[in-house]
VEXDREN-2710 file (C-alpha; in Angstrom, 1 decimal):
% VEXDREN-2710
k/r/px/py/pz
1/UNK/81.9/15.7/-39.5
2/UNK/79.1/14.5/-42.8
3/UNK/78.5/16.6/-45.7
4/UNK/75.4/16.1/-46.7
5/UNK/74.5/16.4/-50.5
6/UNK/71.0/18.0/-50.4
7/UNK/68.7/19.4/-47.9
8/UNK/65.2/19.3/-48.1
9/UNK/64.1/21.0/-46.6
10/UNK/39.9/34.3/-37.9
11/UNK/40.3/37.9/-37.1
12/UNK/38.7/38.6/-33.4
13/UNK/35.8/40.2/-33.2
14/UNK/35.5/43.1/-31.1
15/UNK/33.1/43.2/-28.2
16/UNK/29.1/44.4/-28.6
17/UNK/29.8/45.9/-25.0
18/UNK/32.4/48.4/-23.7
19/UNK/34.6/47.7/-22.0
20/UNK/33.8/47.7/-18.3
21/UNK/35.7/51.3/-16.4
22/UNK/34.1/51.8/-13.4
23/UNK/34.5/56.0/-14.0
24/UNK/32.8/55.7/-16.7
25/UNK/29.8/58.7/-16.4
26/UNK/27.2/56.8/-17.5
27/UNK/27.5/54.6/-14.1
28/UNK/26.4/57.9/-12.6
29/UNK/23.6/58.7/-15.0
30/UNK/22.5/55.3/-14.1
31/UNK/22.6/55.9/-10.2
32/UNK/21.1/59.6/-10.9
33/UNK/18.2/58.0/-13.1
34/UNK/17.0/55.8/-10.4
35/UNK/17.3/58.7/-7.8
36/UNK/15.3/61.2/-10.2
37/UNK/12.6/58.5/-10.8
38/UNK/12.2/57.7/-7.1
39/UNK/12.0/60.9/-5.9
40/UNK/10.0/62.6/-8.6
41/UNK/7.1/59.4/-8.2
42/UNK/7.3/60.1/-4.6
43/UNK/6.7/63.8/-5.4
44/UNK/3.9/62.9/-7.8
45/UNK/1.9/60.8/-5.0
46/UNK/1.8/63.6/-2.4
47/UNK/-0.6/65.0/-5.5
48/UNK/-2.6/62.4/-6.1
49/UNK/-6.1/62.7/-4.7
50/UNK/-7.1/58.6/-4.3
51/UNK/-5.9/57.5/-1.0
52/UNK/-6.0/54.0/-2.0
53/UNK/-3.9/54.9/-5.0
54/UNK/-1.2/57.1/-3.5
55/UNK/-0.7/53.9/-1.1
56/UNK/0.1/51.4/-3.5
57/UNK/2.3/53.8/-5.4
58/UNK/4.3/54.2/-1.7
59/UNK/4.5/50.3/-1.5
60/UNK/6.0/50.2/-5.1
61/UNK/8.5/52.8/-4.4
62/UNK/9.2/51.0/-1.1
63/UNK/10.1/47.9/-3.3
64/UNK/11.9/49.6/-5.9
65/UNK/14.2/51.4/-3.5
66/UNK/14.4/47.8/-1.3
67/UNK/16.1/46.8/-4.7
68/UNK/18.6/49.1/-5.4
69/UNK/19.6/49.0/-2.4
70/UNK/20.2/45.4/-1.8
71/UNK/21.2/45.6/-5.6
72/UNK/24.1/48.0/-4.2
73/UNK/25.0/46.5/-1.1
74/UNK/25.8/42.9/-3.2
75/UNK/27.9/44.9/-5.8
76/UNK/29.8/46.4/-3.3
77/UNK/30.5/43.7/-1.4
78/UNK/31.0/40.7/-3.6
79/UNK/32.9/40.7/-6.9
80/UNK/29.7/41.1/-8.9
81/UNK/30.8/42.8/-12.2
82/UNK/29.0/46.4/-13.0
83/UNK/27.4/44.8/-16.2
84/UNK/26.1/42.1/-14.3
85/UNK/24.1/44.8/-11.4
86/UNK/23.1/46.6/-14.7
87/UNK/21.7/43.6/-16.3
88/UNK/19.9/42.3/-13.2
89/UNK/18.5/45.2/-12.7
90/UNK/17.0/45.8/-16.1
91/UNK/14.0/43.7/-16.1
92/UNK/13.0/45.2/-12.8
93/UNK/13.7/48.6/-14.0
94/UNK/11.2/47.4/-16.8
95/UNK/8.3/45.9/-14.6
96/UNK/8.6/49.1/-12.4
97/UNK/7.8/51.6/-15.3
98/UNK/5.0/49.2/-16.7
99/UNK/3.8/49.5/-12.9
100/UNK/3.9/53.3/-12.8
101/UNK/2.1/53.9/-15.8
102/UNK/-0.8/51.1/-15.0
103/UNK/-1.0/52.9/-11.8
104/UNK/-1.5/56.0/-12.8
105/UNK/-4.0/55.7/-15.3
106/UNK/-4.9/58.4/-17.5
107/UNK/-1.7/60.3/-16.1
108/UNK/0.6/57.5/-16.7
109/UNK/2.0/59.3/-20.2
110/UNK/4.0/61.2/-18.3
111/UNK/6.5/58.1/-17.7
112/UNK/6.5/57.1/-20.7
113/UNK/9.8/58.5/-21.3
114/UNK/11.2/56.5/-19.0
115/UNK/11.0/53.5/-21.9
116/UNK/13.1/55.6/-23.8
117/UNK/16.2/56.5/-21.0
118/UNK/16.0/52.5/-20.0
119/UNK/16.6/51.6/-23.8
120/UNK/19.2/54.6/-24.4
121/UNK/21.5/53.8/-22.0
122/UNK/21.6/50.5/-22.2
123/UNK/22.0/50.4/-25.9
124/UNK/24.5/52.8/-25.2
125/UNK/26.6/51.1/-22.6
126/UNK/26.0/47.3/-23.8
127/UNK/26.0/47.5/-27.7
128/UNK/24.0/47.3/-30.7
129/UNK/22.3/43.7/-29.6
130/UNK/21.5/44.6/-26.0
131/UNK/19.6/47.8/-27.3
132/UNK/17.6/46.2/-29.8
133/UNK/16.3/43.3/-27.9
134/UNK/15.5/45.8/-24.6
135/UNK/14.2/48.0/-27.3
136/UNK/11.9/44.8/-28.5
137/UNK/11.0/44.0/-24.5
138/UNK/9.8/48.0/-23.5
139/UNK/7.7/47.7/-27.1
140/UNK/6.1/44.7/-26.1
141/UNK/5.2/46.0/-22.6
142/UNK/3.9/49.1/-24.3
143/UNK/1.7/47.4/-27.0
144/UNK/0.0/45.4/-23.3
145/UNK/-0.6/48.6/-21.9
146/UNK/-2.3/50.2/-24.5
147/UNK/-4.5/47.0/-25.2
148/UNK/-5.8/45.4/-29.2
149/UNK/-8.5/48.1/-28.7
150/UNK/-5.8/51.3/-28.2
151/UNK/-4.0/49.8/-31.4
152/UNK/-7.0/49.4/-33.7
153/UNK/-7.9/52.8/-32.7
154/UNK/-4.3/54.5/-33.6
155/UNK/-2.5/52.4/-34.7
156/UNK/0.2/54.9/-36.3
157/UNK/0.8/56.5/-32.7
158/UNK/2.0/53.4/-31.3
159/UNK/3.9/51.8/-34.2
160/UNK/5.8/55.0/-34.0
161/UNK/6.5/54.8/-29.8
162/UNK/8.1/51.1/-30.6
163/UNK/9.6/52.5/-34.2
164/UNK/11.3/55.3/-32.1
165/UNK/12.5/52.5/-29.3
166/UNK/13.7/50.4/-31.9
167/UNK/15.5/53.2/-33.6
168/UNK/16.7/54.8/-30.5
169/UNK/18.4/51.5/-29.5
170/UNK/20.3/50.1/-32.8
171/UNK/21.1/54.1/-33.3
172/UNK/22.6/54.4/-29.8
173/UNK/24.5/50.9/-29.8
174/UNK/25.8/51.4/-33.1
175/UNK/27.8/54.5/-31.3
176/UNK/28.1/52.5/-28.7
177/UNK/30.1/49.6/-31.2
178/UNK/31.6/52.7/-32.9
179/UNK/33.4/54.0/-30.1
180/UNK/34.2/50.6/-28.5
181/UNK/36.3/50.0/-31.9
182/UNK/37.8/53.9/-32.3
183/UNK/38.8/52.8/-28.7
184/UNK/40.5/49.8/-29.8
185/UNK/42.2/51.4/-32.7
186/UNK/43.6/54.2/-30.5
187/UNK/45.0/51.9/-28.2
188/UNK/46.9/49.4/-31.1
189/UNK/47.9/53.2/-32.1
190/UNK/49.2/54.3/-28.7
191/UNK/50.8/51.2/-28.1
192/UNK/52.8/51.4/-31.5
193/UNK/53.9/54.9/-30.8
194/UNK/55.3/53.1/-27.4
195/UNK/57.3/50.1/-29.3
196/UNK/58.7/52.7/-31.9
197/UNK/60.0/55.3/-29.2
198/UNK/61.3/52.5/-27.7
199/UNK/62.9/50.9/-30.8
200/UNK/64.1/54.7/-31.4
201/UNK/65.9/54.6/-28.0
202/UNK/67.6/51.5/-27.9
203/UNK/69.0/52.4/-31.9
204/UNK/70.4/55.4/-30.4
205/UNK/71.8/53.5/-27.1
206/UNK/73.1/51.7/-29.7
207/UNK/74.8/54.2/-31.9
208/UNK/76.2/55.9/-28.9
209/UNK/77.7/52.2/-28.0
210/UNK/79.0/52.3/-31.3
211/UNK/80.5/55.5/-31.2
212/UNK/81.9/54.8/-27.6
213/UNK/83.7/51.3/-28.0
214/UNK/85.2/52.8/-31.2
215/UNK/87.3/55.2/-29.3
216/UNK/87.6/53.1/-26.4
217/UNK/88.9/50.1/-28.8
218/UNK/91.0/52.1/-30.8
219/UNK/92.5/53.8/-27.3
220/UNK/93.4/50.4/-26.0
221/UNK/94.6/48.5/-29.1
222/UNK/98.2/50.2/-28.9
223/UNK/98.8/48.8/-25.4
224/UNK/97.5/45.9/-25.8
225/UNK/99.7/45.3/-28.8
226/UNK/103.0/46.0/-26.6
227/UNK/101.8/44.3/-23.7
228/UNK/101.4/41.3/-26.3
229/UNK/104.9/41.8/-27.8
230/UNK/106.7/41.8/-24.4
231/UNK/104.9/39.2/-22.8
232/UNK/105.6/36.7/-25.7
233/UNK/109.0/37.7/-25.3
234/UNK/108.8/37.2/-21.2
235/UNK/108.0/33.9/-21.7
236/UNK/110.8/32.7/-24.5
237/UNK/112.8/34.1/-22.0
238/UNK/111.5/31.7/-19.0
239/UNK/111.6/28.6/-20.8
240/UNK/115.4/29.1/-22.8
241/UNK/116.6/29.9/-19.1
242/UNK/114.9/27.2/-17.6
243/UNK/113.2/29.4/-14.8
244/UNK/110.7/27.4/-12.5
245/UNK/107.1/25.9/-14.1
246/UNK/105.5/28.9/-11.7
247/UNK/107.0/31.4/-13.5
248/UNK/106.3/30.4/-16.5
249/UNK/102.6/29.6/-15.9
250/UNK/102.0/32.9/-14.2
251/UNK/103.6/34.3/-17.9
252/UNK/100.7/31.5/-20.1
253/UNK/97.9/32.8/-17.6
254/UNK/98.9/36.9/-18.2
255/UNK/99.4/36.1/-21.9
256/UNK/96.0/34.1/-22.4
257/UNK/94.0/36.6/-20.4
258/UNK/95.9/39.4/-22.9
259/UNK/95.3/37.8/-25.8
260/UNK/91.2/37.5/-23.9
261/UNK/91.6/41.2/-24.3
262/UNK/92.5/42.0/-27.7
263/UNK/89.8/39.2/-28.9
264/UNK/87.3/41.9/-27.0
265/UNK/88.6/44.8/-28.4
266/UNK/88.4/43.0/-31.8
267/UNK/85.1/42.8/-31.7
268/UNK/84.2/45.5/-30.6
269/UNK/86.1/47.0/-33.3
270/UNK/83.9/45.3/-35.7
271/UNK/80.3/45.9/-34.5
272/UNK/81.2/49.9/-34.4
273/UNK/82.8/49.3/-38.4
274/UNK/79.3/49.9/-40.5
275/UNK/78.2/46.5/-42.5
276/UNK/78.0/48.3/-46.4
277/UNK/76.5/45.8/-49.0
278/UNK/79.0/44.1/-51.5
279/UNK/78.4/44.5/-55.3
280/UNK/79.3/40.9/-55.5
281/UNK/76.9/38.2/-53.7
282/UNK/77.7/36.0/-50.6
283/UNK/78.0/32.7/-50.6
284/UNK/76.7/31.9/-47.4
285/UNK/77.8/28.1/-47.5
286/UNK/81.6/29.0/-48.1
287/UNK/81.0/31.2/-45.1
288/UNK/80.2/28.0/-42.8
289/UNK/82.8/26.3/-44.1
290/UNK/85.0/29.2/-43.3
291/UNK/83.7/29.4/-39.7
292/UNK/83.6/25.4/-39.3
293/UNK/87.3/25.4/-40.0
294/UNK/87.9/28.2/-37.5
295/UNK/87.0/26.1/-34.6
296/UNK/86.6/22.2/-35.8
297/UNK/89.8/21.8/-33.6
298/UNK/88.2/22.2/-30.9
299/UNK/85.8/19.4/-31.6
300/UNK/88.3/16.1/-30.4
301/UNK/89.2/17.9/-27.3
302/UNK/85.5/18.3/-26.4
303/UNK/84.5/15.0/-28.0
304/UNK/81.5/16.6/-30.2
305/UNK/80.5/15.8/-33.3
306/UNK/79.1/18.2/-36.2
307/UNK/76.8/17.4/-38.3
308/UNK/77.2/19.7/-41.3
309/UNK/73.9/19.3/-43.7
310/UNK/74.2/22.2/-46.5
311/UNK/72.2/23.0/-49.4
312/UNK/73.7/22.9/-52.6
313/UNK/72.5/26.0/-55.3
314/UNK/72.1/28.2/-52.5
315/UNK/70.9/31.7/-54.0
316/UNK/73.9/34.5/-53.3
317/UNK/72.8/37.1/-51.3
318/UNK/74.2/40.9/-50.7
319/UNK/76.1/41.7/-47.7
320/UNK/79.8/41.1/-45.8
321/UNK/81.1/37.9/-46.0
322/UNK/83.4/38.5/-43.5
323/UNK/80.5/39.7/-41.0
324/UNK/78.6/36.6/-41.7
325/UNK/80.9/34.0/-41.2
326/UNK/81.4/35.8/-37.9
327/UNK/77.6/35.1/-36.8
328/UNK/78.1/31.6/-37.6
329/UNK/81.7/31.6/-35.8
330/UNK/80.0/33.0/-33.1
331/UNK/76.9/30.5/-32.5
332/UNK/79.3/28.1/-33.2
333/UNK/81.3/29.0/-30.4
334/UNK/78.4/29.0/-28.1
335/UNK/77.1/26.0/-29.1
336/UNK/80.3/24.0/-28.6
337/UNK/80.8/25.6/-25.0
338/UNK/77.1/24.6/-24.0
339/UNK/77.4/20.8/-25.2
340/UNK/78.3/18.6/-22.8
341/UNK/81.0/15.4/-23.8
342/UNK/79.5/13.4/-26.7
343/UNK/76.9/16.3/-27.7
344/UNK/76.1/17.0/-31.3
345/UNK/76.2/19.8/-33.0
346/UNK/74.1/20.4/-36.1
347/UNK/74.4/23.1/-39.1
348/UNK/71.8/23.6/-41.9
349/UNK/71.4/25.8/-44.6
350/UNK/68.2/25.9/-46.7
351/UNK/65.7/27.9/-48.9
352/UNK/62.6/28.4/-47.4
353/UNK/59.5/27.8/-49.1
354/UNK/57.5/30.9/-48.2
355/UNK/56.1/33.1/-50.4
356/UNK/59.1/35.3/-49.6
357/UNK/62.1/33.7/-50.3
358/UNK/64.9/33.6/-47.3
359/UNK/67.9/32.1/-47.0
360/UNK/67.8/30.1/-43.5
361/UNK/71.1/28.8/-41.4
362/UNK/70.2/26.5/-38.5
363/UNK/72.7/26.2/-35.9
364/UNK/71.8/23.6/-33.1
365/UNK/73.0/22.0/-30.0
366/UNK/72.5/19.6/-28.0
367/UNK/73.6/21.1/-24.5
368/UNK/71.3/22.1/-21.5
369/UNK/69.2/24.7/-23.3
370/UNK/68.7/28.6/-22.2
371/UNK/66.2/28.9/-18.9
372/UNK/63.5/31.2/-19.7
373/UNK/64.2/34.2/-17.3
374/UNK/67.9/34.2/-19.4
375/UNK/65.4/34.3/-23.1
376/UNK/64.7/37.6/-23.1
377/UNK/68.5/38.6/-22.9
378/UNK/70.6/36.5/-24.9
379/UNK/70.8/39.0/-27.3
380/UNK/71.6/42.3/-25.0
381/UNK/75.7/43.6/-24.9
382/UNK/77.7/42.3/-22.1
383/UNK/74.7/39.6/-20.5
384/UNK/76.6/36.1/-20.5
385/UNK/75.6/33.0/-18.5
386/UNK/79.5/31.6/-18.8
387/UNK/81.2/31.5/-15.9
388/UNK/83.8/34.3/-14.9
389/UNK/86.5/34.7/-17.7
390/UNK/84.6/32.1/-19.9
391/UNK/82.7/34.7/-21.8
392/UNK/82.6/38.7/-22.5
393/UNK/78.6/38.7/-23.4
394/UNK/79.4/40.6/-27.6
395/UNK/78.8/37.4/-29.3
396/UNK/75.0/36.9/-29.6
397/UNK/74.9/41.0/-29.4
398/UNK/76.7/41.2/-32.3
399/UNK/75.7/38.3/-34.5
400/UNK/72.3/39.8/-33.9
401/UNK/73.0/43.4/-35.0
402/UNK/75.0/42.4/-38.0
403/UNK/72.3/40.1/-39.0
404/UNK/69.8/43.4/-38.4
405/UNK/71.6/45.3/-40.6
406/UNK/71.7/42.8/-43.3
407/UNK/67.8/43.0/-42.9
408/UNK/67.7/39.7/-41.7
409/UNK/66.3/38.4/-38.4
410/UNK/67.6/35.5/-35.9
411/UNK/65.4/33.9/-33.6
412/UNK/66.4/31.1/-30.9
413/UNK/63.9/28.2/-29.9
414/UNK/65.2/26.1/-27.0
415/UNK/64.0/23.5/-24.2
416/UNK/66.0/23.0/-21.0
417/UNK/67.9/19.7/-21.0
418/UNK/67.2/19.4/-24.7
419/UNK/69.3/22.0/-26.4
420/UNK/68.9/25.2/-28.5
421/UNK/68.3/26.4/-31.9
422/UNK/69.3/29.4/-33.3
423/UNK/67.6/30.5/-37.0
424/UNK/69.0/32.8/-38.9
425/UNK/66.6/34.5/-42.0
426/UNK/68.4/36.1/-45.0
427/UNK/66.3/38.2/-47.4
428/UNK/67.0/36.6/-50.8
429/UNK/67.6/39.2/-53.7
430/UNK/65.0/39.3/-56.4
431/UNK/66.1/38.5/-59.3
END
């Protein structure tokens, strides 16, 4: 084991569009706009007195309802996206009303609206941009139709058609923008509520855990204690009257596996005991050292080395110094079980050099790593990946909760066949 002297140690922008939800009621005002048109320019030709006129108006409509269909039929059965049928279908939706109203001559004002619907909705459904430059297009196509001559003559009737196109589409994908983003917000908003009332369940699963292995620990200490007492006597008895090596290794086995069970009800005795904050500061190094000594016996047997690389003028920091050297204890044990012969086993402590100072202990390993279906867990009462009788599943649970309620937080980065690192994050008292 080394002693080391020193250690040295664009915000996303939201969518212009919606987002796509296929019951969404404006897909129905779209589908109920094109029927409306259809039928009410097939109503208007039975009117119109020019043969010649009310024929090419049926061969438009023909067309127009050729493409919706086959529009229909290829979003139905292909993965074409909504937006995409919408946007394909725009320009033609366009070139269809310029048709209408060149076709019906002096009568054609009466589809003029039709501009308006095209640029509302879609301005609505696709954003701000969308509904300017469709807004832009259907001006353009009106300033052809009424002709240089139409413009010179009134020019302040049709600057104020475009100006009301224009308007109508940055005013309409502006709510459109608006209520994509108060969309947003209430889902970051519902989504929070969700992590909270789940944080709020699992603190009271774990108060009630608390509460439970307090009585249940206390319950069991008593017998464990005389169960203790007589076994150790049991087996002074076997070996001063030379009984046979079974005997006496049936007596080792029930003793070791007694001694498994107080260990259990130890700790859990001390994750239901409330952590309070000392007056006097911890010194977290003295409580590696502590923890070091606890198990550096272990290390020949398992042929390991430690590599102990502490900072010197650590800050102190407020909490149990018994609960802490218990965390470290704890990985420490874990570590040495998941190293294999010759595996190395590293400890740092360090300052970081954050804005917010923390007080950071590293506790590494060199053994086969965590697989990452076992991640998620590590740190949930009981869940061990030791073998039968090599493990009870508290240690992680309550290195992390004793950390938690020294507002601190412990993370664990590992790599199969590499090893794992646990980091643990003090907060550092201001001075």
């Amino acid at each position: 084991m080394t002693r080391k002297s020193e250690y040295e140690s664009d915000e996303a922008t939201p969518p212009d569009s919606l987002p796509e939800c296929r019951n969404d009621p404006v897909h129905g005002v779209f589908l109920l706009l094109r029927v409306i048109v259809v039928f009410g320019a097939f109503l208007w030709t039975t009117s119109l007195a020019d043969p010649a006129a009310a024929t090419a108006l049926r061969y438009l409509l023909a067309g127009f309802v050729l493409f919706s269909v086959i529009l229909g039929v290829v979003y139905f059965r292909t993965s074409l996206k909504i937006e995409t049928a919408y946007r394909l279908a725009t320009p033609c939706d366009a070139a269809f009303i310029f048709a209408l109203i060149e076709m019906a001559g002096d009568q054609g004002e009466i589809f003029l609206p039709a501009y308006s619907l095209l640029v509302g909705l879609h301005a609505y459904y696709f954003g701000f941009a969308t509904g300017l430059v469709l807004a832009g297009a259907c001006g353009v196509l009106l300033m052809i139709h009424s002709g240089l001559g139409s413009f010179l003559d009134g020019p302040f009737e049709l600057s104020s058609s475009v100006g009301f196109l224009l308007l109508l589409g940055g005013a309409l994908g502006w709510l459109s923008r608006r209520q994509s983003l108060d969309r947003a917000e209430m889902g970051e908003a519902i989504q929070q509520l969700h992590q909270m009332r789940k944080a709020l369940q699992q603190s009271e699963k774990i108060a009630m855990l608390g509460r439970l292995t307090s009585r249940i620990a206390h319950e069991i200490n008593n017998p464990i204690s005389a169960i203790l007492t007589r076994l150790d006597c049991m087996l002074n008895d076997a070996r001063d009257e030379g009984r046979g090596d079974s005997e006496v290794e049936d007596l080792r086995v029930l003793l070791r596996q007694t001694h498994r069970l107080a260990d259990i009800s130890g700790k859990l005795l001390r994750f239901a005991r409330p952590i309070s904050a000392a007056a006097e500061g911890v010194d977290v190094n003295a409580c590696i050292e502590r923890a070091v000594q606890c198990v550096e016996h272990r290390l020949p047997d398992a042929e390991l080395t430690l590599n102990l690389n502490l900072s010197l003028n650590l800050p102190r920091i407020h909490g149990s110094a018994s609960a802490l050297e218990e965390v470290v204890l704890n990985l420490l044990t874990n570590a040495i079980d998941a190293c294999p012969r010759n595996g190395q086993i590293y400890i740092i402590s360090a300052l970081s050099g954050g804005r917010e100072k923390a007080l950071q202990v590293f506790v590494a390993d060199t053994g086969g790593g965590i697989r990452p279906e076992d991640l998620e867990q590590v740190f949930e009462p009981f869940f061990t990946t030791k073998g039968p009788g090599a493990g009870t599943g508290l240690g992680l649970f309550i290195a992390h909760e004793i950390v938690r309620e020294h507002c601190g937080t412990i993370e664990v980065e590992t790599e199969l066949g590499k090893g794992t690192t646990f980091v643990i994050n003090l907060p550092v008292p201001s001075e």
